[in-house]
C-alpha positions as CSV (number, residue, x, y, z in Angstrom):
1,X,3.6,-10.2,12.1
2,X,3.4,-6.7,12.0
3,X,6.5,-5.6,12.7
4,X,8.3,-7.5,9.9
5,X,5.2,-6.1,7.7
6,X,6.2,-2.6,8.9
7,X,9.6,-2.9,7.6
8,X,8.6,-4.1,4.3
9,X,6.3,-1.4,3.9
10,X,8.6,1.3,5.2
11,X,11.5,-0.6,2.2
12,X,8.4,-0.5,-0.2
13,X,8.3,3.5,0.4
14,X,11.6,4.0,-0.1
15,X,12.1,2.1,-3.1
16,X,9.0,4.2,-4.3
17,X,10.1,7.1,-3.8
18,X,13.4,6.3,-5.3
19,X,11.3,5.5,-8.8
20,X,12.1,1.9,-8.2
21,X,8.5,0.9,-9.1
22,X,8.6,-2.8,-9.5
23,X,11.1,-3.2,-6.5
24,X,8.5,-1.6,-4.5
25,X,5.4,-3.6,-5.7
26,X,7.3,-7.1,-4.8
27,X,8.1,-5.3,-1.1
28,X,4.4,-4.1,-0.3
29,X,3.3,-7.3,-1.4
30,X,6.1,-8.9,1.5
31,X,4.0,-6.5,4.0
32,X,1.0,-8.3,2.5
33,X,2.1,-11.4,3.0
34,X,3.9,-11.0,6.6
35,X,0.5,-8.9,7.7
36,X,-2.6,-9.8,5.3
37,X,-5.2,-8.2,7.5
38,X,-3.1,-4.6,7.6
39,X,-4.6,-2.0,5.6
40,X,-1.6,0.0,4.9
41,X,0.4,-1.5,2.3
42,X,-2.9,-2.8,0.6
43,X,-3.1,1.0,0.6
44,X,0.0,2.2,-0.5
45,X,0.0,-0.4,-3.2
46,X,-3.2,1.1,-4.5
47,X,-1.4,4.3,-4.5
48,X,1.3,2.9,-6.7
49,X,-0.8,1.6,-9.1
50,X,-2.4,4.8,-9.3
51,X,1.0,6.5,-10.2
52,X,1.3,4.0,-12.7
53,X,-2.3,4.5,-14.6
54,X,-3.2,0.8,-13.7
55,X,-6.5,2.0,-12.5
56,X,-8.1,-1.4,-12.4
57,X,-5.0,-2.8,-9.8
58,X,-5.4,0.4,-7.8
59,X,-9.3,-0.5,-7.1
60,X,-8.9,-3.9,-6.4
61,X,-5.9,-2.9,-3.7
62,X,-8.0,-0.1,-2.5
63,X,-11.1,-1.8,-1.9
64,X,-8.9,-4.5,-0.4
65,X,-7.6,-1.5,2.3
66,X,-11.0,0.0,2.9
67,X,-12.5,-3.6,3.9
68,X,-9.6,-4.5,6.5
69,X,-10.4,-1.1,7.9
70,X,-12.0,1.7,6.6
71,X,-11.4,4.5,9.3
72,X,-7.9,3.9,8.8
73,X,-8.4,4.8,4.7
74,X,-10.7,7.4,5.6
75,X,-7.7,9.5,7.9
76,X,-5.5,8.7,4.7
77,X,-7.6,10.1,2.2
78,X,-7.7,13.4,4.3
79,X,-4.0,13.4,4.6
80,X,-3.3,12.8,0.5
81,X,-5.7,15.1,-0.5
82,X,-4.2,18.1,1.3
């Protein structure tokens, strides 16, 4: 459902953005749940992880996101590295 996985995610950013970490993690891992085959919160909770230094949680949650679709990772690598 991935409209109710869109809303999680778009919480999940917020929250983020807010420094609410953990808040975040349990909301991108709603999107995961409500959407499992969508790369974008697998992504964006790579990204979090990253923030925090858990390197190892980051791979796994990136790999996840470039094997549901990597074109998708591929335009969002361009856009965070600019």
């Amino acid at each position: 459902m991935r409209f109710i996985a869109s809303k999680h995610n778009d919480h999940a950013n917020q929250l983020k953005d807010a420094g609410q970490f953990d808040e975040a993690i349990a909301y991108y891992q709603k999107a995961i749940k409500a959407d499992p085959i969508w790369s974008v919160p697998w992504y964006n909770l790579g990204l979090l992880h990253k923030y925090e230094h858990d390197w190892k949680e980051s791979l796994r949650c990136n790999q996840k996101a470039v094997k549901l679709n990597p074109k998708e990772l591929i335009n969002n690598l361009r856009w965070h590295s600019t």
